[in-house]
N, C-alpha and C positions, 0 to 999 in steps of 0.2 A: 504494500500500500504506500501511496504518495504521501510524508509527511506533511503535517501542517494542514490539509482539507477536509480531516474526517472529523467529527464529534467525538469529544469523550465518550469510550465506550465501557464504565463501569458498575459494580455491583450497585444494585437495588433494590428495596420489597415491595412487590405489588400484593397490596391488602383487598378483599373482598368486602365492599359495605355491607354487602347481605347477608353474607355467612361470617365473616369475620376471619376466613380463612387466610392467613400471609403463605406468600413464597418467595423464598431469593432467586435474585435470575440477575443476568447483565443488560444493561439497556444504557440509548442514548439519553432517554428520561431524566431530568433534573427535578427538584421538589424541596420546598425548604421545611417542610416535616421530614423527620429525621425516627429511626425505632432503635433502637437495641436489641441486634438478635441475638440467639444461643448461644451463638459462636465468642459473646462478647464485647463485637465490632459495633458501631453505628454505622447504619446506612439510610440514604435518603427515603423514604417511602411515599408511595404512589397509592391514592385509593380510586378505587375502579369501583364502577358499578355491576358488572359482570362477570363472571370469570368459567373457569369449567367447571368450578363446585357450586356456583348459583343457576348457572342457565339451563332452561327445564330441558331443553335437548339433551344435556347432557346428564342430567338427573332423574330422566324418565317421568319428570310432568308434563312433557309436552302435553298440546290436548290437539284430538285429530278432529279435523274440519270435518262436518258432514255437509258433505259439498250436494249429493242427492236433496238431500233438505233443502237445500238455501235453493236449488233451482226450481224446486216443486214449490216455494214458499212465492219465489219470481211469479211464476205463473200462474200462480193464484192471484195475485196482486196486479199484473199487470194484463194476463191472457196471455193464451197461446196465438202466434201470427200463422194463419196458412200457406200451405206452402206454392209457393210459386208459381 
């Protein structure tokens, strides 16, 4: 890599609002919150609204569309148009 044009690329904790879950990772992220992790260190920390331990995809809440519904519900509401 070319010196001098890349961002600081060091340690940081991205926190979970929802769950509260932390993780250390490396990022260009900067944040003037700061955590103390296990290891001892301080590092700047990042709160996120989502992550892979709150998002229902990934947690098995998703909720499945019932798409038959919503079109049967259409044409109750609006009719069916004949066809051409």
């Amino acid at each position: 890599m070319k010196p001098g044009i890349h961002p600081d690329y060091h340690p940081v904790v991205f926190k979970d609002a929802a769950t509260g879950t932390a993780f250390l990772t490396r990022s260009t992220a900067t944040s003037d919150k700061t955590i103390e992790w296990t290891d001892g260190n301080t590092y700047p920390l990042l709160l996120v609204d989502v992550t892979a331990d709150s998002h229902p995809f990934w947690t098995g809440a998703q909720r499945v569309m019932d798409t038959a519904g919503r079109v049967e519900k259409f044409h109750r509401r609006y009719g069916r148009r004949g066809d051409r």
